[in-house]
BALOBA-1460 file (C-alpha; in Angstrom, 3 decimals):
// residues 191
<rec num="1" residu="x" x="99.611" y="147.097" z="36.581"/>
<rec num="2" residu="x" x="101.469" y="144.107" z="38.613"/>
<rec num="3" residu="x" x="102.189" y="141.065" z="36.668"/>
<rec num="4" residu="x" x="99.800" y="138.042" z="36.604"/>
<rec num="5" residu="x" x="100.093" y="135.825" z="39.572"/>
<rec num="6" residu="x" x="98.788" y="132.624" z="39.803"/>
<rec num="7" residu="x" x="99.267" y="129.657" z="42.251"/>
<rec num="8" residu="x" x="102.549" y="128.911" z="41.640"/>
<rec num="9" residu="x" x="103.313" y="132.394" z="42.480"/>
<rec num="10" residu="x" x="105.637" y="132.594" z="39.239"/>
<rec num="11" residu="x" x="105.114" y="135.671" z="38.028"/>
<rec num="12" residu="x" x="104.570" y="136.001" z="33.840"/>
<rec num="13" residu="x" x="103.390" y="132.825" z="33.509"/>
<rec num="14" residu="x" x="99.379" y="131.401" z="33.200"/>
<rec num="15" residu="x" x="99.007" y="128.572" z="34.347"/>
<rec num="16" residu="x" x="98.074" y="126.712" z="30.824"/>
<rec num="17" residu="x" x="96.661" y="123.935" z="32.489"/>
<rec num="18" residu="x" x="93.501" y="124.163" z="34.124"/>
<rec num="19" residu="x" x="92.880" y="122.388" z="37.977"/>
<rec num="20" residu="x" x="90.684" y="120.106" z="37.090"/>
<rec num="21" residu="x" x="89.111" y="117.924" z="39.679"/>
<rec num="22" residu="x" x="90.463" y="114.101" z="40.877"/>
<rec num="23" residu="x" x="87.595" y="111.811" z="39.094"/>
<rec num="24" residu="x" x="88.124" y="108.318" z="40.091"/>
<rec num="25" residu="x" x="86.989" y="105.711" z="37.765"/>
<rec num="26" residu="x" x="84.125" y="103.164" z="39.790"/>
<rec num="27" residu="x" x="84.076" y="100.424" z="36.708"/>
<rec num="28" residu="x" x="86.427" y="99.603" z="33.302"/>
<rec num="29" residu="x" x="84.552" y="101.605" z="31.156"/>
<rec num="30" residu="x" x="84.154" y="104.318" z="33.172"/>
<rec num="31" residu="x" x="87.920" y="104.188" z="33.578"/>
<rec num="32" residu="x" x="88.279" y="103.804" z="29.430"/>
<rec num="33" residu="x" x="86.561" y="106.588" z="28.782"/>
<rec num="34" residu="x" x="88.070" y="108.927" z="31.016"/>
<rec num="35" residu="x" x="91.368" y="108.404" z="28.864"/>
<rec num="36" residu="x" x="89.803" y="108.519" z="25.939"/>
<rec num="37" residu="x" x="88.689" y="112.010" z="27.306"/>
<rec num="38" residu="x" x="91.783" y="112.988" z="28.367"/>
<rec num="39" residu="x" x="93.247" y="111.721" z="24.825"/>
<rec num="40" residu="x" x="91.186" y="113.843" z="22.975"/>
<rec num="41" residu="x" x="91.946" y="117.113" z="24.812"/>
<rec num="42" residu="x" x="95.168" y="117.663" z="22.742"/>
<rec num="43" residu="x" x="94.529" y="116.035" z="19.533"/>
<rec num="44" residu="x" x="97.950" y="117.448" z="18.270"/>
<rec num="45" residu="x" x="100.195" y="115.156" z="21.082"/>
<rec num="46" residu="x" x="101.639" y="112.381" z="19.755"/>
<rec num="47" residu="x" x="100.127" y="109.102" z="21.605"/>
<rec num="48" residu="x" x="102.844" y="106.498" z="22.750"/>
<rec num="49" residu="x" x="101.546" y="103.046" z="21.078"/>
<rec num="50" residu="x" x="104.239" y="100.194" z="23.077"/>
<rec num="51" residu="x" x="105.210" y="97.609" z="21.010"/>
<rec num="52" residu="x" x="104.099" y="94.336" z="21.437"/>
<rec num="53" residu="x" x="106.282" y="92.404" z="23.472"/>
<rec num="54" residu="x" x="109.139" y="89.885" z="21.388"/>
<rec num="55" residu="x" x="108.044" y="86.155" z="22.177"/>
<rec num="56" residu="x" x="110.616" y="84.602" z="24.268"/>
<rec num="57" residu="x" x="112.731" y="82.063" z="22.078"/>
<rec num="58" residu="x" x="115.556" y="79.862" z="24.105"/>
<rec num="59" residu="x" x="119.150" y="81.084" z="24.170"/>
<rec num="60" residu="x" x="120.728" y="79.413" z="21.085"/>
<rec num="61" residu="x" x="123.452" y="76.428" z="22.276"/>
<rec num="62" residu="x" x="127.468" y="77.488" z="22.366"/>
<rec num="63" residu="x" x="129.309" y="76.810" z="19.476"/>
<rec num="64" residu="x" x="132.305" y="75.309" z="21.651"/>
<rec num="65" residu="x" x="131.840" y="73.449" z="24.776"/>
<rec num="66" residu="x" x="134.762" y="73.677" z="27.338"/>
<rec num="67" residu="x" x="133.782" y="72.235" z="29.664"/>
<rec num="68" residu="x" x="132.433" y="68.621" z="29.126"/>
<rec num="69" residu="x" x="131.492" y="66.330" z="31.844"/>
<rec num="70" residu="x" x="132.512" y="63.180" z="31.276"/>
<rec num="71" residu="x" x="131.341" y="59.881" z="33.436"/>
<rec num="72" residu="x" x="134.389" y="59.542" z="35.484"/>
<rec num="73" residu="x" x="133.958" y="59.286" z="39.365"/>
<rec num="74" residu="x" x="134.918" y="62.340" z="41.574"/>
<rec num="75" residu="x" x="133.217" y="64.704" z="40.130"/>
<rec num="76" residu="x" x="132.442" y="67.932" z="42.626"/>
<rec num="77" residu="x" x="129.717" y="68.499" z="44.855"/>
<rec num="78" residu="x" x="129.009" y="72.267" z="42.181"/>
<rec num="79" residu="x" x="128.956" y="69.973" z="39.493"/>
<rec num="80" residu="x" x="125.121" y="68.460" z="40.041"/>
<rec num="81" residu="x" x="123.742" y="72.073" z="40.066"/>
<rec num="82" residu="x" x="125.454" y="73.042" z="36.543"/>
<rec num="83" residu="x" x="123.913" y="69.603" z="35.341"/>
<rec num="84" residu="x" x="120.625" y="70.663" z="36.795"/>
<rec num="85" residu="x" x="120.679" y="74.421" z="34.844"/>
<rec num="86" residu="x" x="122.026" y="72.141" z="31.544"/>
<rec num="87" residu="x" x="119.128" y="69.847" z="31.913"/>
<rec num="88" residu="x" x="116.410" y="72.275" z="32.702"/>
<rec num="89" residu="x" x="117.106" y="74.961" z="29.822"/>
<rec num="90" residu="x" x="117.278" y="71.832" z="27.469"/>
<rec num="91" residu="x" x="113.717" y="70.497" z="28.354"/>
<rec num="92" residu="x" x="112.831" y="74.420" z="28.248"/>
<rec num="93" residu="x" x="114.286" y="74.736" z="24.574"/>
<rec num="94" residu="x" x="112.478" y="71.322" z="24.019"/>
<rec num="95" residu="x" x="109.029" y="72.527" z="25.185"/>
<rec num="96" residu="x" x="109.658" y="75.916" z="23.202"/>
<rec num="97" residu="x" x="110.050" y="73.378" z="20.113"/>
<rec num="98" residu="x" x="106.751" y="71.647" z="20.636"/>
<rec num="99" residu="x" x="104.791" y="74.488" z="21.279"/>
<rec num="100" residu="x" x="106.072" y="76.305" z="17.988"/>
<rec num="101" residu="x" x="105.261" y="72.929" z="16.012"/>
<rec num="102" residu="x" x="102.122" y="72.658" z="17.489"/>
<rec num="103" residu="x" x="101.491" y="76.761" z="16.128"/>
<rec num="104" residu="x" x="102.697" y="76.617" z="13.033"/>
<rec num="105" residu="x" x="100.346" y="73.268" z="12.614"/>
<rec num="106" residu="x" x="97.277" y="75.340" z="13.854"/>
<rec num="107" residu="x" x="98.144" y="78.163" z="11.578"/>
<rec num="108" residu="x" x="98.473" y="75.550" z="8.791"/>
<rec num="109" residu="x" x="95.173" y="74.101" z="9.812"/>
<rec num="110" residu="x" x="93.536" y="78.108" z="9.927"/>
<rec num="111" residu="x" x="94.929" y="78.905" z="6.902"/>
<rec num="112" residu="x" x="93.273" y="75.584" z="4.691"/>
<rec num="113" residu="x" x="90.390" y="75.981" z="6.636"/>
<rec num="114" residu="x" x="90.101" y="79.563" z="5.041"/>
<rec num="115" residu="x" x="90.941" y="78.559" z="1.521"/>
<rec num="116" residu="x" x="87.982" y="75.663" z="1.921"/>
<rec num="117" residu="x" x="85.764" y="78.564" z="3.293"/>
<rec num="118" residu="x" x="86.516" y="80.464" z="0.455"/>
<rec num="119" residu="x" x="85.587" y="78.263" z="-2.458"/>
<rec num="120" residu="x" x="82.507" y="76.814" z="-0.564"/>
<rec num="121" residu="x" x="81.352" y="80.317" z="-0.638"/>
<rec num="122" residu="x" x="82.615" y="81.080" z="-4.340"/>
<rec num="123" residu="x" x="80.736" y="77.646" z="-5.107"/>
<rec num="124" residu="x" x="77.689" y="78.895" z="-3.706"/>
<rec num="125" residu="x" x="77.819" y="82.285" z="-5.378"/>
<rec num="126" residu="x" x="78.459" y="80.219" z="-8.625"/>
<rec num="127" residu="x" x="74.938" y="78.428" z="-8.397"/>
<rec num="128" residu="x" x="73.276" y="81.490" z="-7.146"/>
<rec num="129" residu="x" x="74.361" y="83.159" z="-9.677"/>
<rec num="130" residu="x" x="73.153" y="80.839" z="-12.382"/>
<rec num="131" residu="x" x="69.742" y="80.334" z="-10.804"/>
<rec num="132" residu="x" x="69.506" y="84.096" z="-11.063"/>
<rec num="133" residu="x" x="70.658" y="84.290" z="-15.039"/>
<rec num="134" residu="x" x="68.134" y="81.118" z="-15.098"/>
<rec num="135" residu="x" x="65.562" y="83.357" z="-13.831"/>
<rec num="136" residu="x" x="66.135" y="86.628" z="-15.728"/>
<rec num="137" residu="x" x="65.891" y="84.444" z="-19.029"/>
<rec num="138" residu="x" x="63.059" y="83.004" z="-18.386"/>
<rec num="139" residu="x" x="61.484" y="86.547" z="-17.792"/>
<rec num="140" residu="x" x="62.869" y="87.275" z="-20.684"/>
<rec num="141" residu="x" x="61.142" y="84.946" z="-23.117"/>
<rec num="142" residu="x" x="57.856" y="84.954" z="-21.181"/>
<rec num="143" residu="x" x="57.941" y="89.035" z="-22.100"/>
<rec num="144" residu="x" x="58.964" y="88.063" z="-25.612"/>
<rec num="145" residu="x" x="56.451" y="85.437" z="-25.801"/>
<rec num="146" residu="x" x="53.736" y="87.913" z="-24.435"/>
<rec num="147" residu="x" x="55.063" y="90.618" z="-26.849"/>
<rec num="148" residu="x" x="55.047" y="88.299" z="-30.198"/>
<rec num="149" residu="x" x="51.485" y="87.083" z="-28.874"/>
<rec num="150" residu="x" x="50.064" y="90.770" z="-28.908"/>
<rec num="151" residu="x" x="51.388" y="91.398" z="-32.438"/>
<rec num="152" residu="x" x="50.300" y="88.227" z="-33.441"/>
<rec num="153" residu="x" x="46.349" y="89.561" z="-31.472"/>
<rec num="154" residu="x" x="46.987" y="93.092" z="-32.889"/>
<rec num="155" residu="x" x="47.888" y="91.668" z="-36.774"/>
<rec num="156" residu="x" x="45.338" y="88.697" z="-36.672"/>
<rec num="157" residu="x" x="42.648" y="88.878" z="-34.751"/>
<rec num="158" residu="x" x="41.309" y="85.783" z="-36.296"/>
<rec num="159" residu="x" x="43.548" y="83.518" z="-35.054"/>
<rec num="160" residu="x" x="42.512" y="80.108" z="-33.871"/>
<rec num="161" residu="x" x="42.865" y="79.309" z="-30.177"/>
<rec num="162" residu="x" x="43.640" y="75.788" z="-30.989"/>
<rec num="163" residu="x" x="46.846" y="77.110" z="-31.672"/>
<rec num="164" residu="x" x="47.260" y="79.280" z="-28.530"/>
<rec num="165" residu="x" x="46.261" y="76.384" z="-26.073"/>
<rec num="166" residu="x" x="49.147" y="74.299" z="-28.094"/>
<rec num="167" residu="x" x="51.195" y="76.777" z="-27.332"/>
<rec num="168" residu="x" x="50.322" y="77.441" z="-23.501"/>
<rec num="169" residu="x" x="50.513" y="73.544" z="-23.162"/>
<rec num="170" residu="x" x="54.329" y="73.263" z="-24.497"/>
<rec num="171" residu="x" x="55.356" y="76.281" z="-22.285"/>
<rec num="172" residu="x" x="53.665" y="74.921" z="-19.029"/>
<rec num="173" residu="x" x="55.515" y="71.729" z="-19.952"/>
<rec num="174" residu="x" x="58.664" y="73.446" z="-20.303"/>
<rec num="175" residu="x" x="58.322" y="75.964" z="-17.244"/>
<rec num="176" residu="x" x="57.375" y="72.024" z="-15.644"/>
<rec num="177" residu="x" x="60.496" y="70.899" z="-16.613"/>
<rec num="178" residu="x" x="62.864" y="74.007" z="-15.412"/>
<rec num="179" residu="x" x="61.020" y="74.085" z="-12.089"/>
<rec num="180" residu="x" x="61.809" y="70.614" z="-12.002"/>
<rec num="181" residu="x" x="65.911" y="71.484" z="-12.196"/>
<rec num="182" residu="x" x="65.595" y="73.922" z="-9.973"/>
<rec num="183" residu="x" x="66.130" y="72.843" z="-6.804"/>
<rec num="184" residu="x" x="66.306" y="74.983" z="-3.436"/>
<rec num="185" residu="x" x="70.005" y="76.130" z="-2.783"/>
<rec num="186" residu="x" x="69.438" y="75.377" z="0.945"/>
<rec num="187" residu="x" x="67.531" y="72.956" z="3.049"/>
<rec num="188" residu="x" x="65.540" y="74.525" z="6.212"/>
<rec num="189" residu="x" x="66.991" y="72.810" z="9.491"/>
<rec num="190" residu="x" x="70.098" y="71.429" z="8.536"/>
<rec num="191" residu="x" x="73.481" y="73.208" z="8.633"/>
């Protein structure tokens, strides 16, 4: 039997990849998942992730300047064009200057922003949270309340209801008066 021959007429060899044919993406997405696809034929290869690219900063100022230029007439007709590079990479380190204060003040500004987020929210939470405990307490005696009131039925049967009307009275008062507390956390239509 002759040895495997493929396209590449190299014998031995099969051709590990496969042909496969020339898609070309019509639209971003279509385009995005066509390397996802071809991402996720070889889950084993490493995927190159670039590094995000450094943030230009100006070149930092010489230690020692040699050559000063001083006010004195005759300077040289070269000498206007190293002035012009001197001037322009100062107003260039100058603008870099501004723009970083101007970050660092709007990361400042995120980052307080944030914090007052944070305890608005843990404020809210706070009342929520009582007005729930409120809530479960009040279920709570109204059970105990019921459950007293049917021993109290079951153990005395002739019990006035003077005395139970007394009693509904000072708990509608009281329910009156927590409901009165109570408040709604928010207000429909406002912000």
């Amino acid at each position: 039997m002759a040895a495997q021959t493929h396209k590449n007429n190299k014998p031995g060899k099969s051709g590990g990849k496969e042909a496969q044919p020339l898609i070309l993406p019509k639209t971003p997405a279509e385009e995005q998942r066509l390397k996802l696809e071809r991402l996720l034929r070889n889950p084993d290869k490493v995927v190159p992730i670039p590094e995000r690219p450094k943030e230009w900063a100006p070149r930092a100022p010489p230690e020692f300047v040699r050559d000063v230029m001083g006010s004195s007439a005759g300077a040289g007709s070269g000498e206007f064009h190293v002035y012009r590079h001197l001037r322009r990479r100062e107003y260039q380190r100058q603008d870099f200057l501004d723009t970083m204060a101007e970050k660092q003040g709007k990361d400042v500004d995120y980052l307080k922003k944030l914090e007052q987020n944070q305890l608005e929210a843990e404020a809210r939470t706070a009342k929520r949270r009582k007005k729930r405990e409120k809530l479960k307490l009040k279920k709570l005696l109204a059970k105990k309340a019921k459950m007293e009131g049917d021993e109290k039925n079951d153990g005395d049967k002739e019990s006035d209801s003077s005395g139970e009307e007394e009693r509904k009275a000072e708990s509608g008062e009281e329910e009156q008066k927590e409901d009165d507390a109570e408040t709604p956390s928010f207000i429909m239509g406002r912000k």
